[in-house]
VORO-226915 format. One record per residue (C-alpha): x, y, z; chain. Coordinates in pm, whole numbers, plus 50000, padded with zeros to 5 digits. Example, Ala and Ser with C-alpha at 12.3 -4.5 7.8 and 13.67 -1.06 7.14 Angstrom:
# VORO-226915
<pt><px>51230</px><py>49550</py><pz>50780</pz><c>A</c></pt>
<pt><px>51367</px><py>49894</py><pz>50714</pz><c>A</c></pt>
# end
This chain:
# VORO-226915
<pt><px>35969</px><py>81264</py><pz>37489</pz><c>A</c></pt>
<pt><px>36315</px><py>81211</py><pz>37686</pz><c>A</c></pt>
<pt><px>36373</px><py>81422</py><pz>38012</pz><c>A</c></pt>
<pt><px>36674</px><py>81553</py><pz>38044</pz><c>A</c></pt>
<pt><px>36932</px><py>81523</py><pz>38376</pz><c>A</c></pt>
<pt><px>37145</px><py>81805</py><pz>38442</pz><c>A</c></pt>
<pt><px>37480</px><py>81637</py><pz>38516</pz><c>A</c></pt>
<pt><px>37574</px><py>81224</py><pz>38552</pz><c>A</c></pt>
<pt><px>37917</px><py>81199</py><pz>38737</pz><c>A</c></pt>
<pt><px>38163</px><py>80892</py><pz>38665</pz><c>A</c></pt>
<pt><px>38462</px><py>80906</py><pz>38938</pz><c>A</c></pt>
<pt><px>38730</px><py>80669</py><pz>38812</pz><c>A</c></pt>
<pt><px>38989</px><py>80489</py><pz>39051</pz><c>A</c></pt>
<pt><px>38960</px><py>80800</py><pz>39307</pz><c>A</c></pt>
<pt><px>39149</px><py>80595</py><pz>39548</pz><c>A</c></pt>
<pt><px>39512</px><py>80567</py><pz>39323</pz><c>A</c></pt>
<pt><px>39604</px><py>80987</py><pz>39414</pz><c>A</c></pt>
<pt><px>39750</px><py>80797</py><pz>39765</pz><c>A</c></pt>
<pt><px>40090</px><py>80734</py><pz>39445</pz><c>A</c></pt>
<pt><px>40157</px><py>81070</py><pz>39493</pz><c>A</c></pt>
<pt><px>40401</px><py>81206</py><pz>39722</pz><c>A</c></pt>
<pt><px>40187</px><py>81517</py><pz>39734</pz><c>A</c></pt>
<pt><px>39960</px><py>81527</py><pz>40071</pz><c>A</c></pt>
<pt><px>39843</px><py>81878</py><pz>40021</pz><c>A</c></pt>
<pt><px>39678</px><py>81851</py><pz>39660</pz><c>A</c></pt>
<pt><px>39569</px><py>81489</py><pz>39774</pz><c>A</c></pt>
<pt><px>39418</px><py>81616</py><pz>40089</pz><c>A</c></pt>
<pt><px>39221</px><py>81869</py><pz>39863</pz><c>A</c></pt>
<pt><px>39154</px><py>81662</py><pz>39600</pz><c>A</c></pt>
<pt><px>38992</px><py>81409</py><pz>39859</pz><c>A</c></pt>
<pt><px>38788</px><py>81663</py><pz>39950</pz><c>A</c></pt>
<pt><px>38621</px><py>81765</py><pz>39645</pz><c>A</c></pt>
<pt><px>38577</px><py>81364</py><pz>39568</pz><c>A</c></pt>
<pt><px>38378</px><py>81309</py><pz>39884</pz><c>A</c></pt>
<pt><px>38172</px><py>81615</py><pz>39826</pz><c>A</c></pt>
<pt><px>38070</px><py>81479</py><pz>39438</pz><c>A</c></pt>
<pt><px>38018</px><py>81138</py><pz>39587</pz><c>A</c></pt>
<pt><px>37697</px><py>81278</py><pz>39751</pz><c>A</c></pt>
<pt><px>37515</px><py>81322</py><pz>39447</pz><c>A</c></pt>
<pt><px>37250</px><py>81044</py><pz>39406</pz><c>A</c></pt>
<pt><px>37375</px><py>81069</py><pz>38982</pz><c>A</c></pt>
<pt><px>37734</px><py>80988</py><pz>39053</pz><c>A</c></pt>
<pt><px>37889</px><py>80662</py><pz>38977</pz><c>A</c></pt>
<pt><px>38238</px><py>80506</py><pz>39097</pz><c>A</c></pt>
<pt><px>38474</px><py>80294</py><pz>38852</pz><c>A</c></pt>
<pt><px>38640</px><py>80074</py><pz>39054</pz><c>A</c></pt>
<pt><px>38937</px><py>79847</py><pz>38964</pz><c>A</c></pt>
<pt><px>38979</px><py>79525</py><pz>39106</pz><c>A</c></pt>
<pt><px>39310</px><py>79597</py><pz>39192</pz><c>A</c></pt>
<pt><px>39417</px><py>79895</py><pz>39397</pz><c>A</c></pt>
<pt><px>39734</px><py>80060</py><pz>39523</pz><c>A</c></pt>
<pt><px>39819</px><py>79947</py><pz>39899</pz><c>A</c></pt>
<pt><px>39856</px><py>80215</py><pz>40141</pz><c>A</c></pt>
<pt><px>40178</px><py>80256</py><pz>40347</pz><c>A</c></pt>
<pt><px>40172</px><py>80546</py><pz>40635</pz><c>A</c></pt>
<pt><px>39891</px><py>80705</py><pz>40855</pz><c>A</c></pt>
<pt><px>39787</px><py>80974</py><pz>40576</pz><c>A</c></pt>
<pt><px>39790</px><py>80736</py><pz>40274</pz><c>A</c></pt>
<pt><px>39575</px><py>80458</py><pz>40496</pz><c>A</c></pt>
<pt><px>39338</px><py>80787</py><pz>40600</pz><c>A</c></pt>
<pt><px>39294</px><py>80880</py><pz>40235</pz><c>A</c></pt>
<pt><px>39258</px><py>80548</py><pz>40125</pz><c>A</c></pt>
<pt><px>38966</px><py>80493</py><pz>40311</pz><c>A</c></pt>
<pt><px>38827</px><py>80827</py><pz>40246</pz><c>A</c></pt>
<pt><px>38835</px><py>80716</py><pz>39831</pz><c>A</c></pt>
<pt><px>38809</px><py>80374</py><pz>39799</pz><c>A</c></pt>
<pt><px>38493</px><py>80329</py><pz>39568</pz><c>A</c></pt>
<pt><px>38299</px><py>80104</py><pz>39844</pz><c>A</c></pt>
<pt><px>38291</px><py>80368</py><pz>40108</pz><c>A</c></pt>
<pt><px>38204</px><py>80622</py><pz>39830</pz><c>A</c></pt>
<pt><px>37883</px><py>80513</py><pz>39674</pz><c>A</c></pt>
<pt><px>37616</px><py>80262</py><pz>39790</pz><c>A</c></pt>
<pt><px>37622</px><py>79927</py><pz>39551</pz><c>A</c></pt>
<pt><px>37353</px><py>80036</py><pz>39322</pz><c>A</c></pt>
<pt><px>37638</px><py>80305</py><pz>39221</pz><c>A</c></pt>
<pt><px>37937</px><py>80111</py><pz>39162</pz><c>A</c></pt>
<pt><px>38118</px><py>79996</py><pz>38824</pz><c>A</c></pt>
<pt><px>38317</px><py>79751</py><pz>38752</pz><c>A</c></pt>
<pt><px>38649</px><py>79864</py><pz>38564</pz><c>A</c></pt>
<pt><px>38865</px><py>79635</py><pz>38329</pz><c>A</c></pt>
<pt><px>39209</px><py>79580</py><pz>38310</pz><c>A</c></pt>
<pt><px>39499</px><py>79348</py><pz>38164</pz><c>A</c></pt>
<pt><px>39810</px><py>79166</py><pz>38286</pz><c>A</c></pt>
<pt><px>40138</px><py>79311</py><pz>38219</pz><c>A</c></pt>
<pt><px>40354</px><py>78976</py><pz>38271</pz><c>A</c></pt>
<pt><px>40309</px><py>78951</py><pz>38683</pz><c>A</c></pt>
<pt><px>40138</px><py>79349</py><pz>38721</pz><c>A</c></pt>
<pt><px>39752</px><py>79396</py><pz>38649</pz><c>A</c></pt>
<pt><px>39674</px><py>79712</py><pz>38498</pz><c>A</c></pt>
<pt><px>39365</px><py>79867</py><pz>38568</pz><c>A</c></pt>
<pt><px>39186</px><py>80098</py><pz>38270</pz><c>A</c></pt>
<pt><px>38931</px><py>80327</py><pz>38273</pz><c>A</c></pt>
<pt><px>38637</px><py>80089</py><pz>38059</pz><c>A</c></pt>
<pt><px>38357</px><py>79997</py><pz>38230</pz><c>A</c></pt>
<pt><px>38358</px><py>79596</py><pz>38225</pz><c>A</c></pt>
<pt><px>38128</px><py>79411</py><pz>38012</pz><c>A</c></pt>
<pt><px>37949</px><py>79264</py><pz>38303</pz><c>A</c></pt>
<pt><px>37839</px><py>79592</py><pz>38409</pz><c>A</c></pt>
<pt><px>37743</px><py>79724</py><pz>37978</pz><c>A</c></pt>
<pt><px>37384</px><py>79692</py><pz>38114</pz><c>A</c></pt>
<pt><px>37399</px><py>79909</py><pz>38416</pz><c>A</c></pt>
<pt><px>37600</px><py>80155</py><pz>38136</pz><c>A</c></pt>
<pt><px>37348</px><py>80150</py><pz>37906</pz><c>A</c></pt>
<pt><px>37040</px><py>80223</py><pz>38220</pz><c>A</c></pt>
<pt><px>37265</px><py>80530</py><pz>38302</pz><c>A</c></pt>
<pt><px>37292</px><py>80638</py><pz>37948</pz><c>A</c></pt>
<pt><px>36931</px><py>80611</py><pz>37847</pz><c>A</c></pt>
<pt><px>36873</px><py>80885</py><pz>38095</pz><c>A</c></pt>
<pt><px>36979</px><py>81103</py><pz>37830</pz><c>A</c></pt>
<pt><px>37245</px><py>81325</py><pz>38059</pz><c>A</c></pt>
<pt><px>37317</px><py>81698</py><pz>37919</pz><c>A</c></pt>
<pt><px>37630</px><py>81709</py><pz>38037</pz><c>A</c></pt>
<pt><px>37902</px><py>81427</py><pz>38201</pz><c>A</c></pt>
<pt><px>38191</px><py>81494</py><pz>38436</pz><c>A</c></pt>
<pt><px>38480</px><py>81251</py><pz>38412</pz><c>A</c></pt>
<pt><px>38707</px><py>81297</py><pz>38736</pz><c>A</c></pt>
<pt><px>38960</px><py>81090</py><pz>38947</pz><c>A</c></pt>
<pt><px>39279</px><py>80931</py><pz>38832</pz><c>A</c></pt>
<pt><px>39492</px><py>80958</py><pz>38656</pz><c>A</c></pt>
<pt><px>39503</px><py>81316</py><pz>38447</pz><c>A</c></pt>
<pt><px>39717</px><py>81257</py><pz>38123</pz><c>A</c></pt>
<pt><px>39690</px><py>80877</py><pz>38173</pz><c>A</c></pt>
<pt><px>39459</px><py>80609</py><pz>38053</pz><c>A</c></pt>
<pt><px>39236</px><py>80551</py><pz>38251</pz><c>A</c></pt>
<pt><px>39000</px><py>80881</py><pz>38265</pz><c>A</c></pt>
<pt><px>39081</px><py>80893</py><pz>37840</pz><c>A</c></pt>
<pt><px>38947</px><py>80505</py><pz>37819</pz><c>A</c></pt>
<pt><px>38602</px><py>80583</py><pz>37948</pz><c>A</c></pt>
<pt><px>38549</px><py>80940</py><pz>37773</pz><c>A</c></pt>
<pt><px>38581</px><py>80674</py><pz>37466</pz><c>A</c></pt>
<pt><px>38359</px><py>80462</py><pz>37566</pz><c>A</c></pt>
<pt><px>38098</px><py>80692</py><pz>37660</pz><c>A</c></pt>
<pt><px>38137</px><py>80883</py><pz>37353</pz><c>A</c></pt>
<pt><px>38114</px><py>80550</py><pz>37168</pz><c>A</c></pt>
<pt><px>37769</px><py>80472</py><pz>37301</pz><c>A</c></pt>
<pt><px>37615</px><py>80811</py><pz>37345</pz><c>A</c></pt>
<pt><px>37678</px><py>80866</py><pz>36959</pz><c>A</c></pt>
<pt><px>37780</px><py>80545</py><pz>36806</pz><c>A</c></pt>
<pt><px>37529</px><py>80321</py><pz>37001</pz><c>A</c></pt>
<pt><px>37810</px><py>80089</py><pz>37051</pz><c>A</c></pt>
<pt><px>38059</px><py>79909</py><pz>37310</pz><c>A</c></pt>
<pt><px>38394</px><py>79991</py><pz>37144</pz><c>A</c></pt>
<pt><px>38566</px><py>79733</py><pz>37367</pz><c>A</c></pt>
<pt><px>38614</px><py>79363</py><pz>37296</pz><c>A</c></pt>
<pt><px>38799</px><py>79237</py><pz>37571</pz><c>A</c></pt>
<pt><px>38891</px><py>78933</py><pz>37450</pz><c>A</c></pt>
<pt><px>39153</px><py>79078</py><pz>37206</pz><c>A</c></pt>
<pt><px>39269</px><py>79375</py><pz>37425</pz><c>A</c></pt>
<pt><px>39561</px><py>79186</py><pz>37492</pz><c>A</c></pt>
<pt><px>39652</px><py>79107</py><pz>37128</pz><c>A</c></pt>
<pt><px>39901</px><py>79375</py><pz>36870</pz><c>A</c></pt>
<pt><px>39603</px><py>79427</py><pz>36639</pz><c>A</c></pt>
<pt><px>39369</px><py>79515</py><pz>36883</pz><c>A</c></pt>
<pt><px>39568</px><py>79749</py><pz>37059</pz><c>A</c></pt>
<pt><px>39660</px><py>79939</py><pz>36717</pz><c>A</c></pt>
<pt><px>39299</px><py>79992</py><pz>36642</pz><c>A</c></pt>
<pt><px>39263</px><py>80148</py><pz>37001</pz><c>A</c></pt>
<pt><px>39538</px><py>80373</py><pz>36978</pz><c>A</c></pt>
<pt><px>39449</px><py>80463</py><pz>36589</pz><c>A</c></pt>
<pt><px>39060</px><py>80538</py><pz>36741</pz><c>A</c></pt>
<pt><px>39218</px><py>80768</py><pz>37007</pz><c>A</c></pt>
<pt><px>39429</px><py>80917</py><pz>36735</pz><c>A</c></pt>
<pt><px>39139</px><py>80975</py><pz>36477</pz><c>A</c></pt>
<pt><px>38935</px><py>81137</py><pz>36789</pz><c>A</c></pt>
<pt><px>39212</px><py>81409</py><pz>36887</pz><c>A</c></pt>
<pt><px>39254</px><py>81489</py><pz>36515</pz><c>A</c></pt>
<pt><px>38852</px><py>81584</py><pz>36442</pz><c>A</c></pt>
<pt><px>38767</px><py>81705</py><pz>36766</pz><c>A</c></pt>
<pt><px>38504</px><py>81495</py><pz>36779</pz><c>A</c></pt>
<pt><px>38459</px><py>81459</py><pz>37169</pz><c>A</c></pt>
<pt><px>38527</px><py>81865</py><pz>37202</pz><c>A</c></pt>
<pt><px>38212</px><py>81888</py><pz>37033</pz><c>A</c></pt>
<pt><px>38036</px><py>81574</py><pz>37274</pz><c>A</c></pt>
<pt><px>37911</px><py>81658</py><pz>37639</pz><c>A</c></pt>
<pt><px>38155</px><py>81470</py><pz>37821</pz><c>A</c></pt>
<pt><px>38412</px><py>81698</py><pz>38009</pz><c>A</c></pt>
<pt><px>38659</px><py>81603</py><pz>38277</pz><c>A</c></pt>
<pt><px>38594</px><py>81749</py><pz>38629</pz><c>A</c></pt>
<pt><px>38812</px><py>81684</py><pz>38955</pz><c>A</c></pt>
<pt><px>39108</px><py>81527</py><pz>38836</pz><c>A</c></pt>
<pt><px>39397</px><py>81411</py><pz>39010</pz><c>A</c></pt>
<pt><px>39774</px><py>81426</py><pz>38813</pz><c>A</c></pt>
<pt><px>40000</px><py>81207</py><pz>38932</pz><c>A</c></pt>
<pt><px>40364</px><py>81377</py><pz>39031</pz><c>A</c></pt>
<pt><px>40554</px><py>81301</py><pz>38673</pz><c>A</c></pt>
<pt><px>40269</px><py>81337</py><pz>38472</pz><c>A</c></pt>
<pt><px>40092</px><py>81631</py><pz>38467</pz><c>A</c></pt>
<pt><px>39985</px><py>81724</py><pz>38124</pz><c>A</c></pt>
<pt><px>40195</px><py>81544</py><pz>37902</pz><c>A</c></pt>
<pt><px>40331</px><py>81864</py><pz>37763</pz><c>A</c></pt>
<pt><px>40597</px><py>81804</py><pz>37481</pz><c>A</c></pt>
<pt><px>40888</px><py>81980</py><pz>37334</pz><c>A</c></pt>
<pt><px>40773</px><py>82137</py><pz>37015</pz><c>A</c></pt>
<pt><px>40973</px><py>82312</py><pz>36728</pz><c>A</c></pt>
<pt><px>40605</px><py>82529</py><pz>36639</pz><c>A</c></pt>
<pt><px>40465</px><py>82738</py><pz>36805</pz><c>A</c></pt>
<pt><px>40125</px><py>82609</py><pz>37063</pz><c>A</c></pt>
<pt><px>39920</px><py>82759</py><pz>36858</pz><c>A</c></pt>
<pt><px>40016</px><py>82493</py><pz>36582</pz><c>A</c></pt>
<pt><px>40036</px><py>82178</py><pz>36775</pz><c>A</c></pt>
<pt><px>39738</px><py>81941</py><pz>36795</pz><c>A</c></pt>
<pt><px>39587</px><py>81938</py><pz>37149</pz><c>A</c></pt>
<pt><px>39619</px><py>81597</py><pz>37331</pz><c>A</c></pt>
<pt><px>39254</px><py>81406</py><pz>37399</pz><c>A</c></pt>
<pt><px>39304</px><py>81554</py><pz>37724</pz><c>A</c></pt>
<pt><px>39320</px><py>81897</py><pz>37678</pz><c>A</c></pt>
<pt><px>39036</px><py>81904</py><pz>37459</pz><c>A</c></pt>
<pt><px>38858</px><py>81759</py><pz>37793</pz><c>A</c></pt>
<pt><px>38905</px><py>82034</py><pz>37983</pz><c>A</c></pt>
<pt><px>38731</px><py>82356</py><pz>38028</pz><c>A</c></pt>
<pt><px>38678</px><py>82646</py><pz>38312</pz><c>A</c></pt>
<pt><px>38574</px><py>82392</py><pz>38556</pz><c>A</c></pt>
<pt><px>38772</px><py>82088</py><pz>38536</pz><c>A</c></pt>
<pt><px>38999</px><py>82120</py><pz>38850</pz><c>A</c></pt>
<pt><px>39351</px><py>81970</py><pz>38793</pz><c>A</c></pt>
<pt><px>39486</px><py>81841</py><pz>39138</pz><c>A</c></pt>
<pt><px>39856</px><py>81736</py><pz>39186</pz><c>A</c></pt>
<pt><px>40239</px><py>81795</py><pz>39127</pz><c>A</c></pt>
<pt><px>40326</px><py>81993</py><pz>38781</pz><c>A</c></pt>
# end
């Protein structure tokens, strides 16, 4: 018999809304970070490179996100990224290194997940619905790292993320973004489209959303 959580929490890269120019939605959004940190069933993504602060607020909000004055140890997770000639990119996926601390979290069986932090409409927060969605209901890590930086591997991603938006399949999954941060030229990705909204396909995003995600940030 499995007993059911309420609500697991992943915060990814909080600390990256200091790339806005925005201090109001920042200062807000900061807020609302600190305040789901507290919850003994949140966990923070952390990349192992970070934007560097420049100015008293950015330094101050820094701080107040970065994942190691967040959460204790026990609630920390090691994000992946690649490099981009000289420039490490950080994603969303939770590292191999930490799949076992993944799978602990998962086996409690959670009835509902909250994605939030940065970036809304970007990468990162999209990387690790997939990979939550591919263990909750496919039992497997979706991510080999060791090809992420090859063309073929990178088309199967981007097909997977494709095939995803077209069925719907994580609309109908537990996994919903919460308090999300968009950065300044970003903000929901909206495109120019001869038809009508009703006709368009939503983006992997939108179908993340619902009446309490809270969408921080310049739109």
């Amino acid at each position: 018999m499995h007993i059911f959580m309420k609500l697991i929490n992943f915060i990814v890269h909080p600390e990256f809304a200091i790339l806005s120019t925005d201090k109001v939605s920042i200062g807000k959004y900061a807020n609302r970070i600190v305040d789901i940190a507290q919850n003994e069933n949140t966990y923070v993504v952390m990349s192992e490179a970070f934007p560097k602060p420049e100015g008293d607020f950015s330094e101050e909000i820094f701080w107040k996100l970065y994942g190691k004055e967040l959460v204790n140890p026990k609630r920390r997770l090691k994000s992946n990224g690649v490099f981009n000639n000289s420039r490490f990119d950080p994603h969303g996926h939770i590292n191999c290194a930490d799949w076992e601390s993944l799978i602990q979290i998962m086996n409690e069986n959670p009835n509902e997940i909250r994605i939030h932090g940065c970036f809304f409409g970007e990468a990162c927060l999209q990387n690790l619905a997939i990979q939550l969605y591919g263990y909750l209901h496919h039992n497997k890590h979706w991510y080999n790292w060791d090809g992420m930086h090859t063309v073929s591997q990178g088309v199967w991603e981007n097909l997977r993320e494709s095939f995803l938006e077209i069925n719907g399949s994580l609309t109908k999954s537990n996994i919903r973004y919460g308090i999300v941060y968009s950065n300044d030229c970003v903000r929901k990705k909206e495109t120019k489209s001869l038809f009508p909204k009703f006709l368009t396909r939503r983006t992997l995003d939108e179908r993340l959303v619902d009446e309490r995600t809270e969408i921080y940030g310049k739109g």
